[in-house]
C-alpha positions, 0 to 999 in steps of 0.5 A, spaced: 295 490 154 299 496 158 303 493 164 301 499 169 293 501 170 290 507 173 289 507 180 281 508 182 278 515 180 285 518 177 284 516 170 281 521 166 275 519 166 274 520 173 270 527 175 275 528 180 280 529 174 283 536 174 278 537 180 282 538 187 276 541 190 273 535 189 280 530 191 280 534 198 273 534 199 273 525 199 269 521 205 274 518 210 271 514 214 277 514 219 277 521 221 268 519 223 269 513 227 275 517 231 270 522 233 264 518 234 269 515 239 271 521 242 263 523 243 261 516 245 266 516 252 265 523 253 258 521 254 260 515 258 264 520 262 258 525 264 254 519 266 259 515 269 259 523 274 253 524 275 251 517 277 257 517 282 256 524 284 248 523 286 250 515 288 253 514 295 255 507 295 256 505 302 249 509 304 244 508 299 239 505 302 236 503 295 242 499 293 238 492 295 243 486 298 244 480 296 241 478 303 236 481 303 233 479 295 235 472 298 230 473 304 224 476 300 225 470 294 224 467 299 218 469 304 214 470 297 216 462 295 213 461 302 207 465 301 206 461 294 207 455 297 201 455 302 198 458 296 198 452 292 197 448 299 190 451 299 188 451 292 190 443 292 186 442 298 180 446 295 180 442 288 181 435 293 175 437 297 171 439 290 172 432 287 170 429 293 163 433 293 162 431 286 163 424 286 170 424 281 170 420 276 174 415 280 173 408 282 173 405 289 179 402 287 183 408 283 181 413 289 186 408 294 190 407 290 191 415 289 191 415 296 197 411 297 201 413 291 200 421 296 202 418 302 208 416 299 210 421 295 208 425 302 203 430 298 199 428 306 199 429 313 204 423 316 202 422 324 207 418 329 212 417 334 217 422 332 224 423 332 228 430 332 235 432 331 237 439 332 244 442 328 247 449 330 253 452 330 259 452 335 260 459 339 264 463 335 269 464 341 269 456 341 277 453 342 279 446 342 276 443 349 281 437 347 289 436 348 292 434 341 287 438 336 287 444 332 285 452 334 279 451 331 278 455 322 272 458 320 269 452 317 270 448 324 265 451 328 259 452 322 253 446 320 255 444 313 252 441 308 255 434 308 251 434 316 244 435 315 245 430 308 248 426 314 243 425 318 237 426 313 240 419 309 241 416 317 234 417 318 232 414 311 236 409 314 233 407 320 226 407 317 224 413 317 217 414 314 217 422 313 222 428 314 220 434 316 227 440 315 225 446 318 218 447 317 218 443 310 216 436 309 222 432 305 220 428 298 224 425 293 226 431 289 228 435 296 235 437 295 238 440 301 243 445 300 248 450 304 250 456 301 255 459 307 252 459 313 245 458 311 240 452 308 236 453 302 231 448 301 226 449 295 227 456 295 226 457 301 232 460 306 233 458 314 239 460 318 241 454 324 239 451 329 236 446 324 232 442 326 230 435 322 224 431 325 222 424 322 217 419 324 218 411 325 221 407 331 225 412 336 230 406 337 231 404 330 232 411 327 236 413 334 241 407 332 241 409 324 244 415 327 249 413 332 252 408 327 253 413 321 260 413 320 258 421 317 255 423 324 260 420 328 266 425 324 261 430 326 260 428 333 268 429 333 268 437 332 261 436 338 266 434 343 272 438 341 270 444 338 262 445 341 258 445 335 251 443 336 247 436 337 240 434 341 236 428 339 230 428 342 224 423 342 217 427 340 212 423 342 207 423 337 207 428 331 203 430 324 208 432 319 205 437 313 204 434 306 209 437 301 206 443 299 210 445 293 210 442 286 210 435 284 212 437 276 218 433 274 223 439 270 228 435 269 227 429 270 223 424 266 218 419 269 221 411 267 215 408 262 
């Protein structure tokens, strides 16, 4: 065995033997990948240019906001939401004129079973809590307190959540936020200065109405350590609050799905 070996393609079997044609003509992939970049950010550039020179990106109107997708996601959950509102109460009212298949028995027991998951209308005495923003000129109005941040002067999450589990509380027997009824799967969410709450989006005053006894649910809210921080940035800083006894009031029955997409129901 020879210590030393040919080098690949220049032993003498090798067509590029004696052949410098041959050796000078040899694929090199370097040299083609280096131009293919070069083409490709050429490309790149003249897209890059015609785009930015038919596009002006503080006057085109077609350039969406985020605010405005917002609005119209949510204007078309609103219209699908009293569209299933409407199929619901076409198939209830059908199954009523057909007779179901249904018990006595097992139709009250379905009826009792919505009124709790507040799929139907709810009438009685009724208590209101409006929420709103402070005046955005607001200043302390007490001695010993802060010029007022940003955050001071805007309803928060941790507010309507406040109120929402004081009126519970109280023995509320259904919520209404805005103008949606509240189940057990409601989340009330703030995203900056805006509620979404199941997938539709209010701006404030936020109003929170919820039927049970005016005075059991006046006093839920008036011991809730939660509302009594909030009522300090009231009294200092001006933000938002009336309680207003309603009289009686119809809740609207939940009207979006009912489908479980993350939880499981216990067996």
């Amino acid at each position: 065995m020879s210590d030393t070996a040919d080098s690949p393609g220049t032993g003498s079997d090798s067509p590029e033997a004696g052949n410098p044609s041959v050796r000078t003509r040899r694929f090199r992939p370097v040299r083609v990948l280096t131009v293919g970049v070069f083409a490709l950010a050429g490309l790149l550039f003249m897209t890059s240019f015609n785009t930015a020179k038919g596009t002006n990106l503080r006057t085109d109107t077609s350039l969406l906001k985020l605010s405005d997708l917002i609005q119209e996601r949510s204007h078309k959950n609103a219209r699908l939401d009293e569209s299933d509102a409407a199929l619901r109460s076409a198939v209830e009212a059908l199954a009523k004129r057909t007779g179901g298949t249904m018990s006595k028995a097992e139709q009250d027991r379905l009826a009792a079973l919505e009124k709790d998951a507040g799929t139907q209308r709810l009438s009685g005495r009724a208590v209101t809590v409006t929420l709103n923003d402070a005046p955005p000129n607001a200043t302390a109005k007490l001695p010993g307190y802060p010029e007022p941040q940003p955050d001071y002067l805007v309803i928060h999450q941790q507010d309507l959540q406040a109120v929402v589990n004081a009126l519970w509380q109280g023995g509320a027997q259904g919520i209404k936020v805005m103008d949606q009824r509240l189940i057990s799967t409601s989340a009330v969410r703030c995203v900056g200065n805006t509620l979404i709450l199941q997938g539709r989006v209010y701006s404030p005053p936020y109003k929170i109405t919820a039927v049970g006894d005016p005075d059991k649910l006046q006093k839920a809210l008036a011991d809730s350590p939660a509302i009594q921080n909030y009522m300090v940035y009231v009294n200092v800083y001006g933000l938002g609050w009336k309680v207003t006894e309603d009289g009686t009031v119809t809740l609207p029955g939940y009207s979006g799905t009912v489908d479980l997409h993350y939880a499981k129901p216990v067996e």
